[in-house]
C-alpha positions in Angstrom: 31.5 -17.4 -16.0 29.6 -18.6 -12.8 29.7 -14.4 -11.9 27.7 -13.9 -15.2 25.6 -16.0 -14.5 25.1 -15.0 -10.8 24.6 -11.0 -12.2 22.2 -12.0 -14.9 20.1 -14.1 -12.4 20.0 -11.6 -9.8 18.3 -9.1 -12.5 15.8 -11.7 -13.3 14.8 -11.9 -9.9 14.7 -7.9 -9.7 13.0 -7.5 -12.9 10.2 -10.7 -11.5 10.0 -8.2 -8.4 8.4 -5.0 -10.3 4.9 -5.0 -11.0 5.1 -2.9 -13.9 8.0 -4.5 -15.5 6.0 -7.9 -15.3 3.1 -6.1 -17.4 5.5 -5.1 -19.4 6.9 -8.6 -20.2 3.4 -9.6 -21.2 3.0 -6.4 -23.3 6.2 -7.3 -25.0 5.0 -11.0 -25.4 1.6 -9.9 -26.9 3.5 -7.4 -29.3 5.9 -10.5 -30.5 2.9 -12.2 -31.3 0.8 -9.7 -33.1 3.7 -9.0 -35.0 4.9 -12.4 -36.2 2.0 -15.0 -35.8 0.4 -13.4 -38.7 3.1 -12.7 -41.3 4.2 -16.3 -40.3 0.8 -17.3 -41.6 1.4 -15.6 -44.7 4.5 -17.5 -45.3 3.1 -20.8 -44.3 0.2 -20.9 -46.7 2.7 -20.0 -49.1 2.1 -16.2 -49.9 4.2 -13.3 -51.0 5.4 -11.0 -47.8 5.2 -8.3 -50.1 4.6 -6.7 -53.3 7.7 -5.2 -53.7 9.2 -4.8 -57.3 11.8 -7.6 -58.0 13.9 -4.5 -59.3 14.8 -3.6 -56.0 17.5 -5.2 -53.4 14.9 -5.8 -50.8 12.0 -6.7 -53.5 14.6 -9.6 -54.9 16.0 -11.0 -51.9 12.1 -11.9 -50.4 11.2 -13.3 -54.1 14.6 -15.7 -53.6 13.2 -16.7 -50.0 9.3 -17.4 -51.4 10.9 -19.4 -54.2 12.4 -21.4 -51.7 8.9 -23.0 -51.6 9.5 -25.4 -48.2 11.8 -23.0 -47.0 9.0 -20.0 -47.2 6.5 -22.1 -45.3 9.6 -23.3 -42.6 10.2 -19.6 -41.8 5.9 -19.2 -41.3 5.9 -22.0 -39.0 8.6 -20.8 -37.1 7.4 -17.3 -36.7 4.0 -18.9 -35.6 5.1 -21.4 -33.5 7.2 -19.0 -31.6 4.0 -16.4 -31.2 2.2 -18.8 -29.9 4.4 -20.2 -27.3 5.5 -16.7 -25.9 2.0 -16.5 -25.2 1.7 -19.8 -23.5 2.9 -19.3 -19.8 3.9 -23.2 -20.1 6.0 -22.3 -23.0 7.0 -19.1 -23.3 10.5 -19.8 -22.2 10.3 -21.7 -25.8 9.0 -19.4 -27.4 11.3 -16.7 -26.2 14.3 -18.5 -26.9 12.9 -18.7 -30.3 11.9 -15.2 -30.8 15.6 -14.4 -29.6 16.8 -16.4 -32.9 14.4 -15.4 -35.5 15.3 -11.7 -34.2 19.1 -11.9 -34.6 18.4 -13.6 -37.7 16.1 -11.1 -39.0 18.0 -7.9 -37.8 20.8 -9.0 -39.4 19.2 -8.9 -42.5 17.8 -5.7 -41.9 21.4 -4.2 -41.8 22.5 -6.0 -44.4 20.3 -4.8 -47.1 18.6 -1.4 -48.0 16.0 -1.9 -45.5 16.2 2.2 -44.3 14.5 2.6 -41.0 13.7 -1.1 -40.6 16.8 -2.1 -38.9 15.5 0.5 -35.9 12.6 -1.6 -35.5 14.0 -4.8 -35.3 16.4 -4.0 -33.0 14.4 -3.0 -30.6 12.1 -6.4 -31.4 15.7 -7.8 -30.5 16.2 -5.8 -27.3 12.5 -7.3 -26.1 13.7 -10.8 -27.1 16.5 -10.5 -24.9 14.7 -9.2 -21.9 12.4 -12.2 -22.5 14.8 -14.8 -22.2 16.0 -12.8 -19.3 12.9 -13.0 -17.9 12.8 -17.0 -18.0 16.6 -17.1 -17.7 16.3 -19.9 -14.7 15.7 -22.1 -17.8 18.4 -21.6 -19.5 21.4 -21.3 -16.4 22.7 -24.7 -17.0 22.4 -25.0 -21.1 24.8 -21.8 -20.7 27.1 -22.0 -18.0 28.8 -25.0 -16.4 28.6 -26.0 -13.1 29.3 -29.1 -11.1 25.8 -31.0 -10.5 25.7 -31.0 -6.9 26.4 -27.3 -6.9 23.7 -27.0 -9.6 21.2 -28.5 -8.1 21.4 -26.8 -5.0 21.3 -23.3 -6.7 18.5 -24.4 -8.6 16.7 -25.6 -5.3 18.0 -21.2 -4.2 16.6 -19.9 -6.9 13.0 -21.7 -7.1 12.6 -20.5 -3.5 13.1 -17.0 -4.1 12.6 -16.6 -7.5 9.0 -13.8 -8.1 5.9 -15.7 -10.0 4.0 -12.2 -10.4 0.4 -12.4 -11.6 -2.2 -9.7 -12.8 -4.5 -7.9 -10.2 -7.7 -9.8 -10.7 -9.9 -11.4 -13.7 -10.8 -7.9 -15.4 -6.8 -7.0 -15.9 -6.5 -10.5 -17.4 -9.3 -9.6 -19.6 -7.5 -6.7 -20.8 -4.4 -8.3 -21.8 -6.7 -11.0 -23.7 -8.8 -8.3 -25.4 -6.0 -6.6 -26.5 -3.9 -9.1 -28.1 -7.1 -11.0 -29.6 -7.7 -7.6 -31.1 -4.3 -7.1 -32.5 -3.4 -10.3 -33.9 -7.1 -9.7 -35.5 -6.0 -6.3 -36.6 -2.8 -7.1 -38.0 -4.7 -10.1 -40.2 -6.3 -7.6 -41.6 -3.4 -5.5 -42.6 -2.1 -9.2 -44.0 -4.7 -9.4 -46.2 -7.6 -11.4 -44.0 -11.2 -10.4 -45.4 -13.6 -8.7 -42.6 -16.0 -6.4 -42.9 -16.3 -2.7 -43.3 -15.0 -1.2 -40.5 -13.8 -3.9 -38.4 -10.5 -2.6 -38.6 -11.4 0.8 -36.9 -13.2 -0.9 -34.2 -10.3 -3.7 -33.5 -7.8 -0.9 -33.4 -10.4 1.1 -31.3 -10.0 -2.0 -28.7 -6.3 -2.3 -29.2 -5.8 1.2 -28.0 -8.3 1.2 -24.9 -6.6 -1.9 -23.7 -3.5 -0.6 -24.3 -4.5 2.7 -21.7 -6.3 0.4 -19.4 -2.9 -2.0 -19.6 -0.8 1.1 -18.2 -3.7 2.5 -15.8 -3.6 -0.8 -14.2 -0.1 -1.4 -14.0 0.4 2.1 -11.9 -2.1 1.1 -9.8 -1.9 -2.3 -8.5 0.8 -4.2 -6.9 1.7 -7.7 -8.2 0.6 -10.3 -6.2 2.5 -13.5 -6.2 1.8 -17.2 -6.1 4.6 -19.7 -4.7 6.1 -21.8 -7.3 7.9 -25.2 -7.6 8.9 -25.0 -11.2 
């Protein structure tokens, strides 16, 4: 087991040392959070996901789930809570250990029933859960692999010492990232039924796709640099 857990944390610290694949953990964070924080919302003040007939598999097994009343609204604030922690960088080892749940959960589902392409897109919502919690594997070593505590804490004492924090480039990348999600989660709202007005959406998905382009112009052009870190 400990060889598992020795290859998985060597490809954490590879996958820390690549400048573009640390944009694209935060890409994949942002997209987790567009996606789910508000359709959580929807559940959580107790609103039908969809409009589907009851007539149809897919149609009947949500109407089971929103008559579950406290159920309904448990799922919302899980969605939410986990959206918001991935984006937290003090939590989004939380978060992605919850995304990784709510994904398996939900992808199950998705093969289970006549959900036709769906199950393509949560799977790969599944596949971005799992690189997360790759990501922040140092976490979770010891919840999943046993190891005597002297041994563990000098590994641990290893792995914070070499172990890549990346960062963006400077204040205007940040921006972008910002931007982009604000926009989207805005976006998205929309598309869950949030009021705005005329031709807001064209303008937030205007701002979700320059971001986007700046996101990848960015990460091709600037290293990562890195901060130490005791955590």
């Amino acid at each position: 087991m400990n060889r598992i857990s020795d290859l998985i944390q060597n490809i954490q610290i590879w996958i820390r040392s690549k400048p573009l694949l640390y944009r694209f953990t935060l890409g994949t964070r942002s997209l987790l959070a567009i996606g789910f924080i508000p359709t959580g919302m929807v559940k959580l003040l107790g609103y039908r996901f969809t409009n589907m007939s009851v007539e149809s598999e897919v149609g009947a097994f949500f109407e089971i789930l929103y008559q579950g009343g406290p159920y309904w609204k448990f799922l919302g604030l899980t969605q939410v809570l986990a959206g918001i922690f991935v984006l937290i960088p003090a939590t989004s080892a939380i978060g992605a250990l919850l995304f990784l749940g709510i994904m398996m959960n939900i992808f199950f589902i998705t093969i289970s029933y006549n959900f036709a392409l769906t199950p393509i897109i949560t799977f790969l919502m599944l596949l971005g859960s799992i690189w997360l919690v790759i990501w922040d594997f140092n976490h979770f070593r010891d919840l999943l692999f046993q190891k005597e505590f002297n041994d563990r804490n000098r590994k641990n004492s290893s792995i914070v010492s070499i172990l890549p924090q990346p960062s963006l480039a400077n204040r205007f990348e940040k921006t972008i990232y910002t931007a982009g999600t604000v926009s989207g989660l805005m976006f998205f709202s929309m598309l869950r039924g949030l009021d705005m007005p005329a031709g807001t959406g064209y303008v937030l998905f205007s701002i979700c796709i320059f971001c986007f382009l700046a996101a990848i112009i960015f990460g091709i052009r600037y290293g990562t640099p890195y901060r130490d870190s005791k955590t």
